[in-house]
C-alpha positions in Angstrom: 25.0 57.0 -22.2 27.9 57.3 -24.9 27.9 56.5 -28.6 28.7 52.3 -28.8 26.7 51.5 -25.5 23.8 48.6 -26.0 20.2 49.9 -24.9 17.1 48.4 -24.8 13.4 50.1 -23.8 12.9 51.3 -20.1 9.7 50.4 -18.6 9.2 54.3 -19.4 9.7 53.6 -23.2 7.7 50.1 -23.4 4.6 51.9 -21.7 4.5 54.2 -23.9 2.1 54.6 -26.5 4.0 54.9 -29.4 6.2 51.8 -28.2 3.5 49.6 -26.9 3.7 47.2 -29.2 7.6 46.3 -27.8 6.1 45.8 -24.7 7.0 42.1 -23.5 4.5 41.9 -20.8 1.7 42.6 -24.1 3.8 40.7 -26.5 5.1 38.1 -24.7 6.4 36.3 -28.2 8.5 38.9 -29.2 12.2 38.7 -29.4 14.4 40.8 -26.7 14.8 44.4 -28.1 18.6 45.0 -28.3 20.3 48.6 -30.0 23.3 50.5 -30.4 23.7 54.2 -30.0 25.1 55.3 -33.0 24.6 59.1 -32.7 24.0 61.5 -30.1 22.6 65.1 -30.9 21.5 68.3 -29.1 17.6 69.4 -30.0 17.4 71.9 -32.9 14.7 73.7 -30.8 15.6 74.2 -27.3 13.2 76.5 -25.4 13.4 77.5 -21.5 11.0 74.8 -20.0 12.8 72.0 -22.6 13.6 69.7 -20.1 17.2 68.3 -19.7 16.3 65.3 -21.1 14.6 66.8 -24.0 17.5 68.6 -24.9 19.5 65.1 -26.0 18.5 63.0 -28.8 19.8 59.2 -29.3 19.6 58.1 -32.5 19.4 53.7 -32.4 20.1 50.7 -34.6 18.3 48.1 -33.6 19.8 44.2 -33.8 16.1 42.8 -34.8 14.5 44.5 -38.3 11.4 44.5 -36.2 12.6 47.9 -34.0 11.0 51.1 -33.7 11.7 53.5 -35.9 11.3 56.4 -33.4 9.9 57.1 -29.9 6.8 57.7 -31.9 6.7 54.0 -33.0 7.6 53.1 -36.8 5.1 55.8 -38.4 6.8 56.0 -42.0 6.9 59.7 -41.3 9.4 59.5 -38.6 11.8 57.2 -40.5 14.7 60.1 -41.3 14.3 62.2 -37.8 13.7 59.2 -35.2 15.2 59.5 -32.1 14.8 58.6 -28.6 15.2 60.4 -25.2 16.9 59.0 -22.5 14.2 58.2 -20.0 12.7 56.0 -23.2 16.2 53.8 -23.1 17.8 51.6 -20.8 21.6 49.9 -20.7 21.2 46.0 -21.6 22.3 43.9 -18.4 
């Protein structure tokens, strides 16, 4: 996954339980979740059991105002370090 690649919410991500509510099998209503990687970073804290995929933080723009803000969901207090890791995210088809 590079920097201008559409993503949307893995099954991984959706079950989640900060990113239930994006859940289309829950929400059925909702409108497709589509982002665009804007910004890839390496963790600030990287320990030795941080897990490869810990390690790499996507930071999204979501098409639709109604995205998450962060894995965590869109708690107000995640607003400036939201980011996702890559099992959460998916390539659009």
């Amino acid at each position: 996954m590079k920097v201008g690649d559409l993503v949307t919410l893995s099954s991984y991500g959706k079950n989640s339980s900060g990113l239930s509510p994006w859940n289309d099998r829950l929400y059925p209503n909702k409108p497709k979740l589509i982002g665009l990687v804007v910004r890839i970073e390496e963790a600030q804290r990287v320990y030795s059991w941080t897990s490869r995929n810990e390690r790499t933080h996507y930071i999204i723009n979501w098409i639709s105002k109604d995205g998450p803000m962060s894995r965590w969901g869109s708690a107000p207090y995640y607003r400036n370090s939201g980011y996702f890791l890559r099992n959460d995210l998916k390539f659009v088809k």
